[in-house]
N, C-alpha and C positions, 0 to 999 in steps of 0.2 A: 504494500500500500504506500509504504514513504516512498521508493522509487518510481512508483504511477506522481503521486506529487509533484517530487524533484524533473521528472522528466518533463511534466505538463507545462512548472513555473521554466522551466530551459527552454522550452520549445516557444513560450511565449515571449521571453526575452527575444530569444533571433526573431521573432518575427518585427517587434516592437523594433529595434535594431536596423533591421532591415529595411522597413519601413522608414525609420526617420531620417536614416542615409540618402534615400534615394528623393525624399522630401527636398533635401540640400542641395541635389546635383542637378546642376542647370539642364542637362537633357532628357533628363527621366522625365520633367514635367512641362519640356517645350521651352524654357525659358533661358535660351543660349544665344537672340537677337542681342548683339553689342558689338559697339564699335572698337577697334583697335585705334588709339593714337599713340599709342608710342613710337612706330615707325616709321611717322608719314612722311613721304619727301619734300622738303621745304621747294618753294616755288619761288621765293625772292630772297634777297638777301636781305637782312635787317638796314641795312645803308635807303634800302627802298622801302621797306613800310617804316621808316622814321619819315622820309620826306613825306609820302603819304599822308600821315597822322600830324604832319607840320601845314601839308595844306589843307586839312581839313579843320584842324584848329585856326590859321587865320579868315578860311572861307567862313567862321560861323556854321560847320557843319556836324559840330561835335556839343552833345546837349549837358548841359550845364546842370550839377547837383543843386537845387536849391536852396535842400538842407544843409549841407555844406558850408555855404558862404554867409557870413555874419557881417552883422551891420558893425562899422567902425561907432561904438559907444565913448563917448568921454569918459575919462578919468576920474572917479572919484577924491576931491580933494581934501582934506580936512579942515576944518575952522579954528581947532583947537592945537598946542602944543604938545609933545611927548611928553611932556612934563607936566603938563594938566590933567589927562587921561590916568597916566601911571596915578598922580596922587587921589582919583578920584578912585581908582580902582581899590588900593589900600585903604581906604575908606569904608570901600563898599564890603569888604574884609571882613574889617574890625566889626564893623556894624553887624555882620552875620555871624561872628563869633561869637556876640555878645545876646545873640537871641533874636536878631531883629527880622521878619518875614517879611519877605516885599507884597505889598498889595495894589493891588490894580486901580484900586480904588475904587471900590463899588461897595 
């Protein structure tokens, strides 16, 4: 009886086995349409699709990310000194050291 078992769970493995291999293999299931580029023979030489791409970039023929390009923003300047900040910031320190909870004022 244990060998009727062991035999049955074996024979169901190879099949399970068997089955998932041929699942993966691009012919078993028709699915071996693909291109090969690794070998393709070049038709121009790079000296040539640089000018190409040089006159298509001054033609205006080459489309432009517009996410990309950001508006020139002004400079944020400050009004106050290094030395103003710093000593407000040591302030604002002490003050929280001492128990103090900022409120929004509401």
């Amino acid at each position: 009886m244990k060998s009727n078992k062991l035999a049955t769970v074996f024979a169901f493995t190879a099949l399970l086995t068997a089955g998932l291999t041929s699942a993966f293999a691009g012919d078993a299931v028709g699915n071996d349409n693909w291109v090969e580029f690794n070998n393709v023979p070049s038709t121009k030489t790079r000296a040539e699709v640089v000018a190409e791409l040089n006159a298509a970039r001054t033609q205006g023929l080459l489309e432009q990310n517009i996410e990309a390009t950001y508006p020139n923003l002004p400079v944020a300047r400050s009004t106050r000194s290094r030395d103003e900040v710093r000593d407000e910031a040591i302030i604002a320190t002490r003050k929280q050291q001492r128990g103090f909870e900022y409120s929004s004022g509401q």
